[in-house]
N, C-alpha and C positions, 0 to 999 in steps of 0.2 A: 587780873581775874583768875581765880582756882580754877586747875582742869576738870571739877566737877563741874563750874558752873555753863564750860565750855567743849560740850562733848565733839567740835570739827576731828578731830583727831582720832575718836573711834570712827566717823563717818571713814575718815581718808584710811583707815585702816582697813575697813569692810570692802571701802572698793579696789583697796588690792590685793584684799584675799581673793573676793567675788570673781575678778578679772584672772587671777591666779589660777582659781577652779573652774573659769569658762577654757582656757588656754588646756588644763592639765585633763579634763574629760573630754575638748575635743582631741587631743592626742591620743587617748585612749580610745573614742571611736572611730578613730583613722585608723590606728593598729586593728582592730577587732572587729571593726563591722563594715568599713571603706574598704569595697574592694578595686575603685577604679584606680588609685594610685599604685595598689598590689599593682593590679596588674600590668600600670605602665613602667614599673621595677621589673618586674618578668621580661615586659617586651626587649630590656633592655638587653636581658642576660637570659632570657630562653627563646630559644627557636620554634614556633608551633607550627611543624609540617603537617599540612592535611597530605595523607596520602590515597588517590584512586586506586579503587582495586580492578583488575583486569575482568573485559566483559564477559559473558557466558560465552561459551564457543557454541557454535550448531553445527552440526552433524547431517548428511542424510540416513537415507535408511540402511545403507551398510556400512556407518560408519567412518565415513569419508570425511574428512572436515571441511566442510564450504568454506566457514568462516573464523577466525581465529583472531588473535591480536599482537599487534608488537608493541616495543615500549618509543618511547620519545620524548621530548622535554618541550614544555610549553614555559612563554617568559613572563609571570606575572607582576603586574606592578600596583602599588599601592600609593597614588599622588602626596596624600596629607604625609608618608613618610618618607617621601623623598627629601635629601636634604645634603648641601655641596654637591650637587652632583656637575661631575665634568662631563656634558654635553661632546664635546668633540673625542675624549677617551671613549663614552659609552658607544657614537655612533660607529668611532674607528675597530671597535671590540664586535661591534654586531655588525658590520656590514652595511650602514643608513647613513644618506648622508641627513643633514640637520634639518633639513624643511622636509623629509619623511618622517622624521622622528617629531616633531612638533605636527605634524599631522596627526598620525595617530594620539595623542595627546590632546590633541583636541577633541578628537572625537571620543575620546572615553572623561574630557572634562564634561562633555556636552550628557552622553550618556545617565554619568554615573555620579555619584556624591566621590568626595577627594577618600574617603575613611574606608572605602569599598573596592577592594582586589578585584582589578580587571585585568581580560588578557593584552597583553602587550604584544607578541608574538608566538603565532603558533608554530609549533611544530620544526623547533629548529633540527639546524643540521648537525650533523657529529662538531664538523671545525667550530661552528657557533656556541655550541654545548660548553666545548672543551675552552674557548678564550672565554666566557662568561665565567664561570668557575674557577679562573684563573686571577680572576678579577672581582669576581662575585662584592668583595670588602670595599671596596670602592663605588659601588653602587646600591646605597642605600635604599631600599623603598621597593626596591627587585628584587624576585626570585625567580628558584628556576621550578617548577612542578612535574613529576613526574606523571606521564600520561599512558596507560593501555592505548592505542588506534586500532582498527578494525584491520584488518589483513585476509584479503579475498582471496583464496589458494587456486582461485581461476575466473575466466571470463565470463561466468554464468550466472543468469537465476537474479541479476540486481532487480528487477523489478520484486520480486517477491522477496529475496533478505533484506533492502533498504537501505539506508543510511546512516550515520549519526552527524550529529551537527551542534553547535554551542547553545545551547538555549538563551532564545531570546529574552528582551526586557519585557514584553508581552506577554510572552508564557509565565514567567513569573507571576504573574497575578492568577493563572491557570492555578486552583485547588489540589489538580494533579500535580503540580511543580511547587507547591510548598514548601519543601525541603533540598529545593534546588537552590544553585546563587550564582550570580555572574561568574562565568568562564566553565560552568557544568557540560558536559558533551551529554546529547540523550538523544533516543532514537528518531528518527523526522519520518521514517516510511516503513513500510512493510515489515515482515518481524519485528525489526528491531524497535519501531511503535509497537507495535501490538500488543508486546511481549517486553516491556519498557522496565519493567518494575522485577522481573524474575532473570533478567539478564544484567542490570544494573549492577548489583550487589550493593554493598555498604561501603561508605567512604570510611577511614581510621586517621587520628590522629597523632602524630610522634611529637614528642618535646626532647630538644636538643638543646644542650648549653654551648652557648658562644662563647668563644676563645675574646683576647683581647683585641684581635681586629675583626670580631663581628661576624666572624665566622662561625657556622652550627658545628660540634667535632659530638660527645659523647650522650649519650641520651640523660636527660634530666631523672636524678634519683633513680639509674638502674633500671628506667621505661615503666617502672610502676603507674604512672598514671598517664600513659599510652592506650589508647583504643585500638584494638586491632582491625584491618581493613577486611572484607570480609567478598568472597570472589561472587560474580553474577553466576546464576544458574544454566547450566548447559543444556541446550536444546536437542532432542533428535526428533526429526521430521520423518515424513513418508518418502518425501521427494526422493526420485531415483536420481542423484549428478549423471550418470550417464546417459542415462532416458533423456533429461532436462539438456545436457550441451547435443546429442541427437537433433531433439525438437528444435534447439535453436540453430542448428546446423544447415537444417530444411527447408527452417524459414524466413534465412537470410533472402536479404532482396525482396521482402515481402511485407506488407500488409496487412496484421492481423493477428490470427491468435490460436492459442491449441489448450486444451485442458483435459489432463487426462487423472480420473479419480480411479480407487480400489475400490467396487462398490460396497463390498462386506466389511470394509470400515469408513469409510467416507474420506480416508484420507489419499490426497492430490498429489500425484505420482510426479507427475511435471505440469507446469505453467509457464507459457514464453506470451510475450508479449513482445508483438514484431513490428518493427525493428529493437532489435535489442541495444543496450549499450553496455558497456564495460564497469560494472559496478568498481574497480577502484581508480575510476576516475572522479569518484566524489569522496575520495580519501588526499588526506595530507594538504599542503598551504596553500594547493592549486583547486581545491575543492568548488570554493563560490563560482570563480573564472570557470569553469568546467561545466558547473550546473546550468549556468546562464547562457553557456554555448547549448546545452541538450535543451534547453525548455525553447532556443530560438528554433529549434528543429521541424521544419516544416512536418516528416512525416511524427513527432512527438513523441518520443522514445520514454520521458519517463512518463505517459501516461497508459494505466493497463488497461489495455484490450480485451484483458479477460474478463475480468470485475467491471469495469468501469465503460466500456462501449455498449450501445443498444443498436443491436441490427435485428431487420426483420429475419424469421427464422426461415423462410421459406418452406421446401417440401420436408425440410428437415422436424417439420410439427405435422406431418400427416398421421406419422403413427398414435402421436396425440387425441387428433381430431378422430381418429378409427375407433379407439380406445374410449372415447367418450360418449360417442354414437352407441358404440357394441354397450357399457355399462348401463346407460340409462333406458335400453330397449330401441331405439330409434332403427336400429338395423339388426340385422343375425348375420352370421360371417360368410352366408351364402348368399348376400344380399349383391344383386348386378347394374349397372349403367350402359346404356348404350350413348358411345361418345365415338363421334368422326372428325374429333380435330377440335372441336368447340364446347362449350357450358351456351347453351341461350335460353336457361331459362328465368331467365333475369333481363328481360328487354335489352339486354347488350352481349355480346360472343365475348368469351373468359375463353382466351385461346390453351389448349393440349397439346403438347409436342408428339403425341400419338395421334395416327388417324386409323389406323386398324383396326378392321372389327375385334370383338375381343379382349382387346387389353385391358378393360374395366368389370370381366365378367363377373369376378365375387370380390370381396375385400382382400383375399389373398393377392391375386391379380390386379389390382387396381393399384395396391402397395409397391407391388415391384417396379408396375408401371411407371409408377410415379403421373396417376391420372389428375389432373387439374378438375373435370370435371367430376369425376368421383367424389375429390374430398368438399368442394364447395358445394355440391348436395346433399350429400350425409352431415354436412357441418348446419345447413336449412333446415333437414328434418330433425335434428338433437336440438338445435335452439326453437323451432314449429312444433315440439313433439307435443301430442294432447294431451300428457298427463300433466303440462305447465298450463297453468292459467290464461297464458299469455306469449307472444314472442319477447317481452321486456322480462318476463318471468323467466322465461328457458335460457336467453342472454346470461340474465345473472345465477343460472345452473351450471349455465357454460365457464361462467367465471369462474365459479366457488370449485370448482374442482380445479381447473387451470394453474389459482389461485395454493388448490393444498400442493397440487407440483411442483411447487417456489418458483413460481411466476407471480411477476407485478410487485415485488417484495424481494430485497435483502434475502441470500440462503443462509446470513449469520455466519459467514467463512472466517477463519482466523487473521482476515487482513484489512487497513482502515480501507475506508472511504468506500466501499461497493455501492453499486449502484443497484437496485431495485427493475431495472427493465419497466415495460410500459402495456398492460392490461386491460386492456378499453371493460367498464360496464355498463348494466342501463344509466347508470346514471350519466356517465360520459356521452354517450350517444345521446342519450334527452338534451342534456346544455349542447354537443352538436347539431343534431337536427331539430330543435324544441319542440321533442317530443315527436314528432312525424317519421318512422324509420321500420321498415320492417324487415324480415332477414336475407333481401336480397342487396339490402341496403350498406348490411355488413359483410356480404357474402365472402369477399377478399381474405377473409381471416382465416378463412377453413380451410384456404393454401396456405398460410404465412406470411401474409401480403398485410396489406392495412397498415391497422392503427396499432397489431400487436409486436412488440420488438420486445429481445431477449437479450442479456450477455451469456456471451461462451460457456460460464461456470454453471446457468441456469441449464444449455442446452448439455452439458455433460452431466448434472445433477437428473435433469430427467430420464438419462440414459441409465442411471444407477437405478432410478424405479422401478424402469420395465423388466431389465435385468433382475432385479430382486423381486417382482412380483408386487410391488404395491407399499416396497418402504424405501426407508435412504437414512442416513446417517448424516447430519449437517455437514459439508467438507470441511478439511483443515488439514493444515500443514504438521502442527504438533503432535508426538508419538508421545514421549516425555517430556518431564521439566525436571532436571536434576535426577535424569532416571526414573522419576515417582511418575509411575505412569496415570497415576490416581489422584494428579494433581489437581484441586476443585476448580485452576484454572481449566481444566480438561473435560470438566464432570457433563457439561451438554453435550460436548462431542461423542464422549459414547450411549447418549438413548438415542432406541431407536426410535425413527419419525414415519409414523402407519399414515401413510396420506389418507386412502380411503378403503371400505371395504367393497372392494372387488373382485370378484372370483379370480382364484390360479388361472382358469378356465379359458377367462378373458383375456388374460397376461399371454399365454400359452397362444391363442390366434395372434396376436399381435408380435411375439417372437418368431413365431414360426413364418409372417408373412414379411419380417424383415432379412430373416435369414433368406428369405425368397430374392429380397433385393440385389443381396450378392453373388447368389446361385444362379441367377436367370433374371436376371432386372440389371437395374440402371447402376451398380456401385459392383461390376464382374472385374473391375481392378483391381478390388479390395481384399480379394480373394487371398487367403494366408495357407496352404498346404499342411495338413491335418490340424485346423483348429476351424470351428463352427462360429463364422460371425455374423451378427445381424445389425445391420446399419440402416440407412437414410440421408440420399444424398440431396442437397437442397442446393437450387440456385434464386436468390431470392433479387430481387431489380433494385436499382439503387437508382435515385435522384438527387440533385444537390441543386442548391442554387448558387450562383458564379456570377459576379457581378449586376445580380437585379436579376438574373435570367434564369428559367430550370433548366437543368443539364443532363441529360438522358447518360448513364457515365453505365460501365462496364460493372455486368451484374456480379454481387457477393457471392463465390465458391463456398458452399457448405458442404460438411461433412459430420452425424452423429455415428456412434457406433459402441456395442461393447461386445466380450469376449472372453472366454468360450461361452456359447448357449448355456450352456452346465457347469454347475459352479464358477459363475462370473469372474473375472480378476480384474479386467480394466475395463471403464466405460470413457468412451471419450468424445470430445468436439473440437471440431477445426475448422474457421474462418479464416480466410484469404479472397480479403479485398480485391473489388476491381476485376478480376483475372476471370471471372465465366463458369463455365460449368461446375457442380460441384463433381461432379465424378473426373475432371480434369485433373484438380490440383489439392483440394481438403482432401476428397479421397485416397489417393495415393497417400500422400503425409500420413494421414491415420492411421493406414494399411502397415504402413513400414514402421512408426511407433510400434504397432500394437505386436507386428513379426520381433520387432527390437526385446519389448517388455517380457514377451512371450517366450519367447526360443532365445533368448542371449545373443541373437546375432541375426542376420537377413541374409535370406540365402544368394546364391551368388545369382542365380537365374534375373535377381529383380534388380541389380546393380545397377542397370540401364537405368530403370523408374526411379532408384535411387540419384545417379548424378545426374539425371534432368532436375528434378525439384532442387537437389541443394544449387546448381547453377543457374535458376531459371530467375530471372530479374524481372517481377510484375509489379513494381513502383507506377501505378499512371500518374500522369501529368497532370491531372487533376487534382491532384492531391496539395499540390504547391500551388495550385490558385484557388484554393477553398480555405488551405491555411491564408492564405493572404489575407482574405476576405475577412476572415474568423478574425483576424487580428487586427486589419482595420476596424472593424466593429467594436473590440475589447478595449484598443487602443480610442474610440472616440468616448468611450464611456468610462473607463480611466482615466481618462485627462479632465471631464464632464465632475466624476468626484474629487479630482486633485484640488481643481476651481475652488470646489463649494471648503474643503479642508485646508487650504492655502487662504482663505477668507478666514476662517475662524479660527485659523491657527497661526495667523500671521505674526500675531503680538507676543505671543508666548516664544515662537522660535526666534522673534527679534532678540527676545531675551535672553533666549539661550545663548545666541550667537554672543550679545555684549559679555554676559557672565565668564564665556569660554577665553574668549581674548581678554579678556582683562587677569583672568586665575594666571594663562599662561603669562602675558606680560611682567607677573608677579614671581614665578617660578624659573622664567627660562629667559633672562636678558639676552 
């Protein structure tokens, strides 16, 4: 048969053109538009260093450096490239022996996919650095990462600069951590949360060419297509370091809290939270072990007292409660009480530590006094007053200004987690009494007693109002960010916050009757030689329950105050749990801050008041059986959810567990 009649032979030709040009255009899309084999060529012969750039440093207010960074080397490893690896070289090289080193290995088989750079080891040592690098070529799949760490240039202030820590697998699904990845360090507490994204800075990438044993030596083409790392923004704060290790000097052995603001810019001069601890012991590879020692801490060190406790305020809200009376009309500041020891006008005696005729004769007097029965009448007639409709009307009069004081409410401080304190209104009293209450009902409040409880920063925040006449500046630690004092991170901190309009007039009685406190009242220890202070010392009752039982426990020492009368500079607050009077023990402390802040030094006259507080050890006993308490309770209700997530999650970590042992059986005979 003719090849015309028998075309097989053009078919077999077309299909080995056809098959020709499937072959020669995928080669050409490999070359020109594949780039994952690019780059597993790359991986082979370039090095892609991510390098971290070092954090912001913070400063106080003269330039001190609190906090600063050094460098160190983290050991990252990547499972899917790991490959020959000699297990007994690698662990003899670092220090491990083989069931450490398959430990961790499991738990980042379990963690993480095999394609995903996790840490291996943090924070090695020089020797460890230097045999790893020495070796480096031998251990495929490892690297070494250079790391900034935090470096605390002293024992102070960790509750308020904070932490940094690896970011979790959790936080990773955080929007805020989008652009974080396994083995990222970022802030976990105070500043260094807060301020997470302006101290960070930018990570930069380097490409190196590997030699022929795998080693990185020269930058690829010259670093042209290197990113440069880019440094976190440096902080300067108000915090005085000296002020700050002072206050924590004081209030060692103690209970509780100090906060002292500027009130003409709102920024927070010092903040202790007591007992303190050692901020760099949550630095370096002993970090976890460390934290886990302080959170078992009965008295709780890293929880702030400042922000985050609600005690009642005691006498230290009468200048409030004066102040609210005298604005809405309910008194004039010649207004008098006759009190012998008791309040009974309330079907039950509200006992006064005063019985002298006298001591309640106008609001001036009554303030120094520090009258029980004064402020719980004047606090009846402003919430009774006839220009409110009602006593549930005058209650929520009473609030809404309480309320502009930054009470019952967050003051929006530059630090996570504050707590809001606790503001009873009608409406709270309605769901408590349902509906039935009138204002002998609530009478407790108009001392500082009750249902109303403050933290520290709120009763320093209100020190700054009266001081200033009727404004405040939100507090915060931040001066600058990168110098730029006009950072829009910064832009709420400098308006100012006009609580209410009320006369200088009324400001002006209310100063003048607390400078009375320390001139001839109840805070005559406070007393600073040539500067004009006006305070309020409070001792407010503390009860706890202890095993099913209420425990009548040693009442909270308070202390407000700010200074000079004219031209304010610091307002401050001091709690000290447990320990009694406040003119005992907050007084003094505040006294000597405010001598410290004021005059650069304390004079030698008060050394004595001086080394009684720094040696005085007021930890009660009750403190270790209420933490107990507190933690059996946490502890029955953590284990209550572990149950219910141990059920629904049983199968899935079965799984994990199989997938884990089986990758390692596959990787590490």
């Amino acid at each position: 048969m003719s090849s015309a009649a028998n075309p097989r032979h053009y078919i077999i030709r077309l299909i080995f053109i056809g098959v020709a040009s499937i072959v020669l255009l995928r080669l050409f899309f490999l070359q020109n538009f594949e780039s994952k084999y690019k780059v597993m060529a790359n991986d082979i012969a370039i090095y892609k260093k991510v390098v971290y750039p070092p954090r912001g440093v913070i400063y106080d207010r003269n330039g001190k450096v609190m906090l600063s960074n050094t460098v160190i080397y983290d050991l990252m490893v990547t499972p899917h490239n790991i490959k020959g690896l000699d297990t007994m070289a690698f662990c003899n090289a670092m220090g491990l022996d083989r069931a450490g080193f398959l430990k961790i290995m499991k738990l980042i088989s379990i963690r993480n996919i095999d394609v995903r750079q996790s840490t291996f080891m943090e924070q090695l040592s020089p020797e460890q650095t230097a045999r790893f690098q020495e070796n480096a070529f031998m251990f495929t799949g490892f690297e070494l990462v250079e790391r900034n760490i935090r470096e605390y240039k002293n024992e102070t202030a960790g509750i308020v600069l904070g932490y940094i820590a690896e970011v979790s697998p959790e936080m990773l699904k955080i929007p805020r951590y989008a652009s974080y990845r396994q083995g990222d360090y970022t802030g976990r507490s105070g500043l260094e949360l807060q301020y997470e994204e302006a101290l960070r800075g930018q990570r930069g990438v380097h490409f190196l060419e590997r030699d022929k044993f795998n080693r990185p030596r020269d930058p690829y083409k010259g670093g042209a297509l290197d990113s440069q790392e880019v440094s976190g923004k440096s902080l300067e704060l108000y915090l005085d370091a000296d002020l700050q290790s002072y206050a924590e000097k004081l209030m060692a052995n103690k209970v509780g809290s100090v906060v002292a603001i500027d009130p003409q810019t709102g920024g927070i001069l010092a903040m202790v939270s007591s007992p303190c601890y050692d901020p760099n012991l949550l630095r370096g590879r002993d970090r976890a072990k460390n934290y886990s020692n302080l959170y078992r801490e009965a008295t709780r060190p890293l929880f702030n007292r400042a922000t985050q406790a609600m005690y009642p305020p005691g006498s230290t809200i009468k200048p409030m409660t004066g102040l609210v009376a005298l604005s809405v009309g309910a008194i004039t500041p010649s207004f008098g009480l006759g009190c012998y020891g008791s309040y009974n006008y309330c079907s039950r005696a509200i006992a006064c530590e005063h019985k002298d005729a006298g001591h309640a004769a106008n609001f001036r007097v009554a303030l120094a006094h520090s009258c029980n029965s004064y402020f719980c009448h004047i606090f009846r007639l402003t919430i009774d007053y006839k220009s409110f409709a009602s006593v549930k009307a005058g209650l929520q009069a009473w609030h809404d200004y309480y309320y502009r004081f930054g009470y019952g409410h967050p003051t929006g401080i530059d630090l996570p987690f504050e707590k809001g304190g606790g503001l009873p209104d009608s409406t709270y009293y309605n769901k408590l009494y349902r509906g039935s209450w009138n204002s002998c009902t609530v009478v407790f409040v108009g001392m500082g007693q009750g249902e109303i409880l403050l933290t520290p920063l709120q009763m320093a925040n209100g020190m700054c109002i009266i001081a200033n006449k009727g404004y405040y500046y939100t507090p915060h630690f931040v001066k600058s960010i990168g110098k730029n004092f006009n950072d829009p991170l910064l832009k709420k901190y400098h308006e100012k916050q006009v609580v209410l309009h009320i006369p200088d007039s009324t400001f002006s009685v209310v100063q003048q009757a607390m400078q009375d406190v320390v001139e001839s009242g109840t805070a005559a220890g406070a007393k600073i030689d040539g500067i004009t202070v006006c305070a309020k010392t409070g001792t407010a009752e503390n009860k706890a329950i202890v095993n099913g039982e209420v425990v009548k426990m040693a009442n909270h020492s308070m202390f407000v105050a700010f200074a000079p009368r004219e031209n304010p500079r610091i307002a401050i607050a001091v709690a000290v749990e447990n320990s009694g009077f406040g003119a005992t023990w907050a007084a003094p402390i505040a006294s000597l801050l405010m001598e410290k802040y004021l005059k650069d030094s304390v004079t030698y006259k008060r050394k004595a008041v001086e080394e009684k507080m720094e040696k005085a050890h007021l930890i009660n006993k009750y403190v270790y059986s209420i933490d107990s308490a507190i933690r059996q309770h946490d502890a029955r209700v953590y284990d209550a959810r572990m149950l219910k997530r141990h059920i629904a999650d049983s199968s899935k970590r079965a799984q994990d567990s199989v997938m884990a042992v089986r990758w390692m059986n596959q990787h590490f005979k």
